[in-house]
C-alpha positions, 0 to 999 in steps of 0.5 A: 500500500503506497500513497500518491501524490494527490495523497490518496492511498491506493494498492494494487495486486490480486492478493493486496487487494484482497487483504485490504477488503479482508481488513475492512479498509475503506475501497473507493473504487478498484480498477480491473483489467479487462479479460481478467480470470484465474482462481484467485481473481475469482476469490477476489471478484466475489468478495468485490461484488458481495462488499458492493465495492464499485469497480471498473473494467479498464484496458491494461494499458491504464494500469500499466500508466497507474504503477511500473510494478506487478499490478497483476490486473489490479488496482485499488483506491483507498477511501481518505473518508468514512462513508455513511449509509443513506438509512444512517444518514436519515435516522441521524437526522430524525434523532437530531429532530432537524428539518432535513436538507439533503444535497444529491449529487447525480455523477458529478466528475471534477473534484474541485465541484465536489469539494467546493459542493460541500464545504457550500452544503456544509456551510448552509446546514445541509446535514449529508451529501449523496454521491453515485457510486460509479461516475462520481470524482473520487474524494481525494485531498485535492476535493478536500483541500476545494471544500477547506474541510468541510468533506470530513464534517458533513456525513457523506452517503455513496449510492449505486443506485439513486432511484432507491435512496429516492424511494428512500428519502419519500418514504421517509416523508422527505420531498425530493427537488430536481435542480434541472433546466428542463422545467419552466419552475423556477426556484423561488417556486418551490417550498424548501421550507419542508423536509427535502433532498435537492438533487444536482446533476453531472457536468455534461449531461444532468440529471440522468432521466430515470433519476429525474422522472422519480423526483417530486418536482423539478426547478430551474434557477433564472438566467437573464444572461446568454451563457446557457447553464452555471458550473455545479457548484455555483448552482448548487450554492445558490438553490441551496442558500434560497432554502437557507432563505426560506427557512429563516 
């Protein structure tokens, strides 16, 4: 096990890999070579699934750029934060008696968003963040460095599958917004003053159309000028600082 130079720890190696899991360290991701087979792969990729440890299938030549030495198909990245179940996350907050506000984050990929998403959800009183589990940047010290810490004081929650947690947050009376352009809503419309999750969607694409269709409602943020859409974490500020607003 080695720490690189974005101070993330990563291992790599069929058997490495494995003890690590074993060990109950923290796996962010694990990256596997396409094609991959053998007794001991086989031992390892079960425990991979059972864990639900998200993976990825990649050509041997990212490895190969990853580390010089015997990866044996393998590499893993340790996790710099302990994640948090989204059940845990809701129980917390009813034991705390808080209004919930609940950030989503649907595949947001440049860590500078994420960390700059949460240390604003942190400083608005938003009590977790929900990240997917594939597609999502990695929460690296460079996403902790762009949230100025606020990634080790706010609860973080890592999905696979965002159509259950919001099944999750509904059933448990929790309203579930859309921040999206695809909808004449605007903000200032919505009633943040209720228990609610505010979902934000990757920098290409949005919101995923399955993850939006689920959703209890759905608005847009103004723009008078003729620059189509805001980078993520500005909008994530702003539609979180209007439920700050309503909620005085």
């Amino acid at each position: 096990m080695k720490k690189n130079h974005n101070n993330s720890f990563e291992t790599y190696g069929i058997h490495p890999v494995l003890e690590a899991i074993k060990a109950n360290k923290k796996i962010d991701r694990v990256l596997i070579q396409q094609g991959l087979k053998g007794d001991s792969f086989k031992v390892l990729f079960d425990l991979i699934q059972e864990r639900k440890i998200p993976f990825q299938m990649v050509p041997i030549q990212k490895l190969n750029k990853l580390t010089k030495n015997n990866h044996q198909g393998v590499f893993a990245y340790l996790s710099l934060i302990e994640y948090m179940e989204t059940s845990d996350l809701i129980m917390k907050i009813d034991e705390e008696e808080k209004n919930p506000l609940i950030l989503i984050l649907d595949r947001v990929s440049d860590v500078r968003n994420i960390g700059a998403i949460a240390r604003s959800a942190e400083c608005a009183g938003a009590q977790g963040i929900i990240i997917t589990a594939k597609g999502s940047a990695r929460i690296n010290s460079e996403a902790i460095k762009a949230s100025a810490g606020a990634l080790h004081r706010i609860p973080i929650c890592k999905e696979t599958n965002l159509k259950n947690v919001i099944k999750m947050l509904q059933t448990s009376d929790i309203r579930v917004v859309a921040c999206t352009e695809k909808t004449e809503s605007k903000m200032y419309d919505a009633d943040f003053t209720q228990p609610t999750a505010i979902i934000m969607g990757s920098e290409g694409e949005g919101i995923h159309p399955a993850v939006l269709n689920a959703c209890d409602d759905r608005v847009a943020i103004p723009m008078k000028g003729h620059t189509e859409s805001l980078n993520v974490s500005v909008a994530a500020g702003i539609v979180l600082y209007e439920a700050v607003r309503q909620r005085i």
